[in-house]
C-alpha positions in Angstrom: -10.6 2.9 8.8 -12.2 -0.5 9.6 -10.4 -3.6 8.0 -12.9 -4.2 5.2 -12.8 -0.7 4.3 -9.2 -1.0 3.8 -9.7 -4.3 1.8 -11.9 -2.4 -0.2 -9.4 0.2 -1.6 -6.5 -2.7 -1.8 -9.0 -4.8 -4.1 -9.8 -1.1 -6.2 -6.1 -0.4 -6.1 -5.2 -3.9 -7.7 -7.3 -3.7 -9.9 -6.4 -0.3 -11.7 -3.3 -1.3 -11.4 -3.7 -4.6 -13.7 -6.3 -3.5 -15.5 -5.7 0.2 -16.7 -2.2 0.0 -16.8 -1.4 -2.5 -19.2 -4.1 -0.4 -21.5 -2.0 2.6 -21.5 0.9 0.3 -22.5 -0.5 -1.2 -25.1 -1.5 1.7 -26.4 1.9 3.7 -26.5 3.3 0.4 -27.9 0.5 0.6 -30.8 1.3 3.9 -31.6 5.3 3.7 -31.4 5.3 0.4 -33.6 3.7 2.4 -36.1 7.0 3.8 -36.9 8.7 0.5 -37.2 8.7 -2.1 -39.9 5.7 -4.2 -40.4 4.6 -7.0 -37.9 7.0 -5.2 -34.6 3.6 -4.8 -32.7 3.5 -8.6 -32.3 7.2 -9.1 -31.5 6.7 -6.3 -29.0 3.3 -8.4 -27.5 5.1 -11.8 -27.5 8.3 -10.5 -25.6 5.9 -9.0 -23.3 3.8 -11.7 -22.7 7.2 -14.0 -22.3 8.4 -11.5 -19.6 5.5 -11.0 -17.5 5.5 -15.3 -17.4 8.6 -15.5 -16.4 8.3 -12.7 -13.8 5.0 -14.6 -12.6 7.4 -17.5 -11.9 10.3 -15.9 -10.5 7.4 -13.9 -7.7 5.9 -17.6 -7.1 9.9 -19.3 -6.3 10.6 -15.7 -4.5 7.4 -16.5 -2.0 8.1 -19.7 -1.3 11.6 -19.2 -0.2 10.6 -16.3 1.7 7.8 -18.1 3.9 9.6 -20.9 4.8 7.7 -23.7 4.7 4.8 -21.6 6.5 1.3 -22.0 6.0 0.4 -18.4 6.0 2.3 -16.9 2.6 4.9 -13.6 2.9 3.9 -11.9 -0.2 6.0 -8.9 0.1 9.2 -9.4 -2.0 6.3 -10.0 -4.7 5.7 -6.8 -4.3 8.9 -5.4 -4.4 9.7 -7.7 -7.4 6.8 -6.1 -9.3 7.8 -2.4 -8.2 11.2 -2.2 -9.7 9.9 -3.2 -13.2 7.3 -1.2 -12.7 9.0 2.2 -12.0 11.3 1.4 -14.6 8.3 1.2 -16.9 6.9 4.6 -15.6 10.5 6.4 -16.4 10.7 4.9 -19.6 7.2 6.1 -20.8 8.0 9.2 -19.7 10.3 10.1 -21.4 8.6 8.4 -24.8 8.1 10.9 -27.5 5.0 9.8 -29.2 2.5 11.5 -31.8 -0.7 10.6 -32.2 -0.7 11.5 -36.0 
C-alpha cells in the first residue's frame, strides 16, 4: 500500500474515531440521565468535558518528555494514553443496560 494510501485510512480512521464515537456517547449518556434527577445530563457533560482537558494536557507534557528535546515529535505514548481510557469506555458501555423507552 503506497504511503498516501495509508495516510488516507489513518486520516478516515481518526476521524471516526473523534467524530462518531463521542456521538454514541452522548447519546447513551442522554438516555441513562433520563433516569436520574433533573439537570445530571449537564453535570455528566461538564465532567466530561473537564476530563478530556485535562487528558489533552497530560498527552501534550507526556510528548514532550518522551521526544527529548527533538524536533521531530514521538506521539506514541499519546496514543497509548488515549487507548486505556478508551477500552475502559468500551467495557463500560457494554455492559450499560439501557432502554430506549
Amino acid at each position: 500500500m503506497e504511503e498516501s494510501n495509508l495516510q488516507l485510512v489513518y486520516t478516515q480512521s481518526v476521524s471516526v474515531a473523534l467524530n462518531v464515537v463521542p456521538i454514541g456517547i452522548e447519546t447513551l449518556i442522554l438516555l441513562v440521565s433520563g433516569r436520574l434527577p433533573k439537570g445530571q445530563f449537564g453535570n455528566q457533560r461538564l465532567f466530561g468535558s473537564a476530563g478530556w482537558g485535562l487528558l489533552a494536557v497530560a498527552a501534550g507534557l507526556i510528548v514532550d518528555a518522551f521526544s527529548d528535546g527533538s524536533d521531530v515529535k514521538n506521539y506514541t505514548p499519546a496514543f497509548y494514553l488515549m487507548l486505556v481510557p478508551m477500552i475502559g469506555d468500551i467495557i463500560c458501555t457494554f455492559f450499560l443496560r439501557v432502554s430506549c423507552y
